[in-house]
C-alpha positions as CSV (number, residue, x, y, z in Angstrom):
1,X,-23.1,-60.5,64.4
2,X,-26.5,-61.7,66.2
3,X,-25.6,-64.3,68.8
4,X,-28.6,-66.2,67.2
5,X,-27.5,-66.3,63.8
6,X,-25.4,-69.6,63.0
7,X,-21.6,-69.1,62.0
8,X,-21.9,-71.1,58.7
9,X,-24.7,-68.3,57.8
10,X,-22.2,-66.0,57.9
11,X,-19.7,-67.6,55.9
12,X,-22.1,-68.1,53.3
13,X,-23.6,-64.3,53.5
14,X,-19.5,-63.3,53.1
15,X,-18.6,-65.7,50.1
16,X,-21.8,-64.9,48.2
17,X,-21.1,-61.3,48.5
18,X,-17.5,-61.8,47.5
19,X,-18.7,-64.0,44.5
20,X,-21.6,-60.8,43.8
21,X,-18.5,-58.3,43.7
22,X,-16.0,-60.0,41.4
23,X,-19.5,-61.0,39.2
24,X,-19.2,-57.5,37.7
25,X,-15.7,-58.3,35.8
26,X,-17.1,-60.5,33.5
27,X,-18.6,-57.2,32.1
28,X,-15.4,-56.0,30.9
29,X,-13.7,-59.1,30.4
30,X,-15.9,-60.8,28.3
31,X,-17.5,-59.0,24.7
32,X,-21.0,-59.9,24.8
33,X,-24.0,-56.8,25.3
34,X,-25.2,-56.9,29.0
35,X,-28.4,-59.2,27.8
36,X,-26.4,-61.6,26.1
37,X,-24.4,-62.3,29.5
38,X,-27.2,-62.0,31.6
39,X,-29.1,-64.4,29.5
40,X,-26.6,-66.7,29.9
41,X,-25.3,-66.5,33.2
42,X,-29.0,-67.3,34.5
43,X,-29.7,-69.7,31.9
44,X,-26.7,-71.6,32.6
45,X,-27.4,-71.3,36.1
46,X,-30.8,-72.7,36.1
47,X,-29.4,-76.2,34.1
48,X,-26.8,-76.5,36.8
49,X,-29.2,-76.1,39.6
50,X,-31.6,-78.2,37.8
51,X,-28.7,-80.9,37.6
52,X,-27.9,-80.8,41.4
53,X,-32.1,-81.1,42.5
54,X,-32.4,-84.2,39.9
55,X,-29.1,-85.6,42.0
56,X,-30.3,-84.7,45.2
57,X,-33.6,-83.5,45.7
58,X,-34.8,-80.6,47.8
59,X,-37.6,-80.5,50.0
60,X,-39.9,-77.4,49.9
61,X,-42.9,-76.0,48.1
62,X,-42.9,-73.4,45.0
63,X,-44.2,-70.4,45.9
64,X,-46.1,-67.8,43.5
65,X,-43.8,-64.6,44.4
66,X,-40.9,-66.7,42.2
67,X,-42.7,-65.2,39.6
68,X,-42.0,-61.9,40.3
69,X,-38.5,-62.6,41.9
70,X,-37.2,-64.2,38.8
71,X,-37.9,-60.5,36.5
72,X,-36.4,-58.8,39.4
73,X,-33.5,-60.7,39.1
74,X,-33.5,-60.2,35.7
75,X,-33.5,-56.6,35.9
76,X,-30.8,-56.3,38.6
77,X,-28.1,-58.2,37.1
78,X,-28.9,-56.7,33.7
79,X,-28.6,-53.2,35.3
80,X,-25.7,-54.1,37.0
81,X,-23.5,-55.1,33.8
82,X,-25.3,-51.9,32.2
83,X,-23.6,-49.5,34.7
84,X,-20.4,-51.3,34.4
85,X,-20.2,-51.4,30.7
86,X,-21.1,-47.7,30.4
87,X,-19.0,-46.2,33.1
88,X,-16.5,-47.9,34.8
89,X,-16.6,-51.3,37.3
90,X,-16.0,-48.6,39.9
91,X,-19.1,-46.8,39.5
92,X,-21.4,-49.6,38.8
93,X,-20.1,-51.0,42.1
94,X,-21.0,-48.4,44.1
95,X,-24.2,-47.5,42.5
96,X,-25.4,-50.9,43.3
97,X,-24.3,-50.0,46.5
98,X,-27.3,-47.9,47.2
99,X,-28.9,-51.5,48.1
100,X,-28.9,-50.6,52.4
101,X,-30.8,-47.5,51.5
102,X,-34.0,-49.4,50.0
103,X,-33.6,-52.4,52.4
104,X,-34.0,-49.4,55.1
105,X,-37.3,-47.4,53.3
106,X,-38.4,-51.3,52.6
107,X,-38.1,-52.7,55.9
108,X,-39.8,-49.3,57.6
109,X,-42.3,-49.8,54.4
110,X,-43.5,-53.5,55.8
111,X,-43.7,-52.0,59.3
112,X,-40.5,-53.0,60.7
113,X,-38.8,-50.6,62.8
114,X,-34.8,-50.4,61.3
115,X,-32.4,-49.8,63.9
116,X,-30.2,-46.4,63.4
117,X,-27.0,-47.6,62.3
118,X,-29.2,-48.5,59.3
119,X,-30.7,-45.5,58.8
120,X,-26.7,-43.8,59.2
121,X,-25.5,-46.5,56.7
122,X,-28.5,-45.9,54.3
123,X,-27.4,-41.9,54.3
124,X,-24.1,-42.5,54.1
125,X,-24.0,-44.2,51.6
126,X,-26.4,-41.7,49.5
127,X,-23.8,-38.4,50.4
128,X,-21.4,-41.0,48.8
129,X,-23.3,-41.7,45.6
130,X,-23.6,-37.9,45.6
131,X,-20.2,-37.2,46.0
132,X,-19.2,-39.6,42.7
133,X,-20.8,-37.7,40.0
134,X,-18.9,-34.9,38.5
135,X,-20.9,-33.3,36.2
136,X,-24.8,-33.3,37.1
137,X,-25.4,-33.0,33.2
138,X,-27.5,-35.6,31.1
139,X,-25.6,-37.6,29.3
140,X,-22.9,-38.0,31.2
141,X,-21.2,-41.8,31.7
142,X,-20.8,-41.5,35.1
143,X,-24.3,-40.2,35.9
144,X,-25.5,-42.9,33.4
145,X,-24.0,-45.5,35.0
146,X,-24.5,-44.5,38.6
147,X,-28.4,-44.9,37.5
148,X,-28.4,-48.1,36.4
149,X,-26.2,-49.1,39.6
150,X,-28.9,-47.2,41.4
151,X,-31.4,-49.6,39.6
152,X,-29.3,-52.2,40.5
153,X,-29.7,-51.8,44.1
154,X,-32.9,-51.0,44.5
155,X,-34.1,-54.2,42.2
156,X,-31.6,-56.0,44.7
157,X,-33.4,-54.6,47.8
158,X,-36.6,-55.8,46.5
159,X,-35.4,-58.9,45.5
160,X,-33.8,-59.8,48.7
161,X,-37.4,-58.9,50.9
162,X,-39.2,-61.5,48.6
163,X,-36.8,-64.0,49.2
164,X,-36.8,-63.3,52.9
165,X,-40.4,-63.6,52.9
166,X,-40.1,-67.3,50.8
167,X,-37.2,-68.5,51.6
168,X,-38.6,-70.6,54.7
169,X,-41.1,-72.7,53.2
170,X,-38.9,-73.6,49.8
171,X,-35.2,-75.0,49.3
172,X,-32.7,-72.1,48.8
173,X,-31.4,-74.6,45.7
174,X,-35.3,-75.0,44.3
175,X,-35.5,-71.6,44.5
176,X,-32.4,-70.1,43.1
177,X,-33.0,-72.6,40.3
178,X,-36.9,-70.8,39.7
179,X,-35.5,-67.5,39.7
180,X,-32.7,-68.3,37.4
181,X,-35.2,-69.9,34.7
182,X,-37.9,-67.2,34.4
183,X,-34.9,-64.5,34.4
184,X,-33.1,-66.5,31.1
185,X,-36.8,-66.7,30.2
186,X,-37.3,-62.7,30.5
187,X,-34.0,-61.9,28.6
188,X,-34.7,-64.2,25.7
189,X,-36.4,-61.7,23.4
190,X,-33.8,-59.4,24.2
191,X,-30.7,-61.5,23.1
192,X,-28.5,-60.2,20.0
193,X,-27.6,-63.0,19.2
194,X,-24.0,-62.1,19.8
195,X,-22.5,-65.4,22.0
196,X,-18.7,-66.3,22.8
197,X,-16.8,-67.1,19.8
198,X,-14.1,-69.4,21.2
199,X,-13.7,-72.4,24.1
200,X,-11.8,-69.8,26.5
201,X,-14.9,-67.6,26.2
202,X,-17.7,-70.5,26.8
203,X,-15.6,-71.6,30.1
204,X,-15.6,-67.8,31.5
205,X,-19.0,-68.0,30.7
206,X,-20.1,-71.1,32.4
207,X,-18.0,-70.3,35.4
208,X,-19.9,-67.1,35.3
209,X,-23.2,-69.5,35.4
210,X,-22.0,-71.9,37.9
211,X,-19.9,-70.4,39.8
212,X,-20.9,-66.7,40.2
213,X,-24.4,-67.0,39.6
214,X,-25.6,-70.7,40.5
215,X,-23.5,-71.1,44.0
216,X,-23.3,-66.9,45.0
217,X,-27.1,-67.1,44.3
218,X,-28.3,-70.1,46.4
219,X,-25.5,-69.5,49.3
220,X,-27.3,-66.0,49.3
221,X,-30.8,-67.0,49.7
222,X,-29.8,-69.5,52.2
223,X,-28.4,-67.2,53.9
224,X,-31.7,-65.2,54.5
225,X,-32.7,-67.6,56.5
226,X,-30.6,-66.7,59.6
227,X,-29.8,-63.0,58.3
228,X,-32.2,-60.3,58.5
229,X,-32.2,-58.1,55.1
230,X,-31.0,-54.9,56.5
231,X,-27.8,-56.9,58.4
232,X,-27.5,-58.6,54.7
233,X,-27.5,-55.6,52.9
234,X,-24.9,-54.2,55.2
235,X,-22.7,-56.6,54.5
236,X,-23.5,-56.6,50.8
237,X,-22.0,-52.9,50.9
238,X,-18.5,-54.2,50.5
239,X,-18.8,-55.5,47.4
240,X,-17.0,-52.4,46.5
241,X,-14.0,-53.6,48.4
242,X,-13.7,-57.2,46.3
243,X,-15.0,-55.6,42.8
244,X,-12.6,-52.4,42.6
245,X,-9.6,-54.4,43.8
246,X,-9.5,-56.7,41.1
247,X,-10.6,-54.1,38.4
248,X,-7.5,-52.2,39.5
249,X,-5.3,-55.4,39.2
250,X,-6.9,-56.7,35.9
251,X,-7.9,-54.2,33.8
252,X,-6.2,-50.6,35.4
253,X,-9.1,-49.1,36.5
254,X,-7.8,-47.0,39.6
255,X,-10.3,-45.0,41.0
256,X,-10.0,-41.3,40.8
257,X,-10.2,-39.2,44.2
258,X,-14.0,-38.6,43.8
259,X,-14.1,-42.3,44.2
260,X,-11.6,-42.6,46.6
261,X,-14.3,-40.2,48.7
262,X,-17.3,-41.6,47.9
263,X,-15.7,-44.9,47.8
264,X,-14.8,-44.5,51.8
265,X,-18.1,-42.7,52.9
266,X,-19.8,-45.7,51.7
267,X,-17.1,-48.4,52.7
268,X,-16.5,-46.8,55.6
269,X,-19.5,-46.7,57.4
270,X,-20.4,-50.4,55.7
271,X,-17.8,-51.8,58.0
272,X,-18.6,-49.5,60.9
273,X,-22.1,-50.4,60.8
274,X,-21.0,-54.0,60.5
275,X,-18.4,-54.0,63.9
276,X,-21.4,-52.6,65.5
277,X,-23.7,-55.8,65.5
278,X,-22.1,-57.9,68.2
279,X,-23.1,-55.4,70.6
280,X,-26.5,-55.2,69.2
281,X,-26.6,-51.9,67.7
């Protein structure tokens, strides 16, 4: 951890990441298409952030490059439930856990110069996607699904240097809300129609909104701030660790041994990279 980066920075890095990881149940758990809960995660999301500027307002300017941020987000999270829903949450975890990879190419891209445990991360972490796929064959749902959590990633890596460009001038709350509202906006035309069907359903589905989208989302671009997105995307690596765990407790999805493997290349090297940064590796 960089000795200039405040602890509560941290904390709020770890618990959106933890809220990120366990996001991807919902996908299984609730019967909607991917759009349907996208669509209504970030709607949702938006009203409750619009709620909490209306009861205390945020200081900070809009900025144009919401515009873009909001289809990426879009995008990601509707990738994200994709992979899931096609594979396995195992598989769409670690696909979208390509994410250090492109923060690497992205950061050396703007002219930064990404210090090598990065760069070890980022190809650790791509011999471990390489290692979960057992049949290089089209068609495939593991191949399928490790491309959309590929998608995933990459949208996220993208997403995350915007923010970290904008994220100084505007209110992390302002701009989650932004990003939230032109992502519902995106997915509209895309809906099915299909929505929950009973109370139970609508509550998982605004927690979903409020919870896991509306707090995890803010907390993360406040975050970015303090955090550099290379250190963030490290960290954001083990949402493997949260998402997997619960699948195998709620639903029985135990990982096989190719994703034990894969699973600890990527894992692995996530937390190595991670007990590195107080020395200022």
């Amino acid at each position: 951890m960089s000795a200039t980066t405040p602890p509560r920075a941290w904390i709020a890095l770890h618990a959106a990441v933890f809220l990120f990881g366990s996001a991807g149940l919902f996908a299984k758990g609730l019967p909607l298409s991917a759009e349907a809960l996208v669509f209504g995660r970030t709607a949702i999301a938006a009203a409750a952030l619009w709620l909490w500027l209306r009861w205390r307002p945020e200081a900070g300017r809009f900025r144009g490059l919401s515009l873009l941020a909001g289809p990426l987000l879009a995008v990601h999270w509707l990738s994200f439930f994709v992979a899931i829903q096609v594979s396995s949450v195992a598989i769409g975890l670690m696909g979208y856990a390509s994410y250090p990879l492109f923060a690497a190419l992205l950061a050396a891209l703007g002219g930064e110069r990404p210090k090598r445990a990065d760069w070890v991360c980022a190809g650790a972490v791509t011999l471990g996607l390489v290692v979960l796929v057992p049949h290089w064959r089209f068609g495939d749902s593991t191949l399928i699904g490790l491309a959309w959590g590929v998608l995933s990633g990459f949208s996220f890596a993208l997403l995350a240097s915007i923010n970290r460009r904008i994220s100084r001038s505007s209110g992390p709350v302002r701009l989650a809300m932004a990003q939230n509202a032109i992502a519902a906006f995106c997915l509209m035309p895309f809906v099915d129609g299909v929505m929950p069907s009973g109370a139970t359903q609508w509550l998982w589905l605004i927690a979903l909104g409020v919870v896991w989208t509306a707090l995890a989302h803010t907390l993360f671009i406040a975050c970015l701030r303090h955090v550099p997105p290379q250190t963030a995307a490290v960290v954001a690596s083990l949402e493997p660790v949260y998402g997997i765990s619960l699948a195998a407790l709620l639903f029985a999805e135990v990982p096989g041994v190719r994703e034990w493997i894969g699973g600890a290349l990527i894992i692995g090297v996530t937390a190595w990279t991670t007990l590195r940064r107080p020395s200022g590796a």
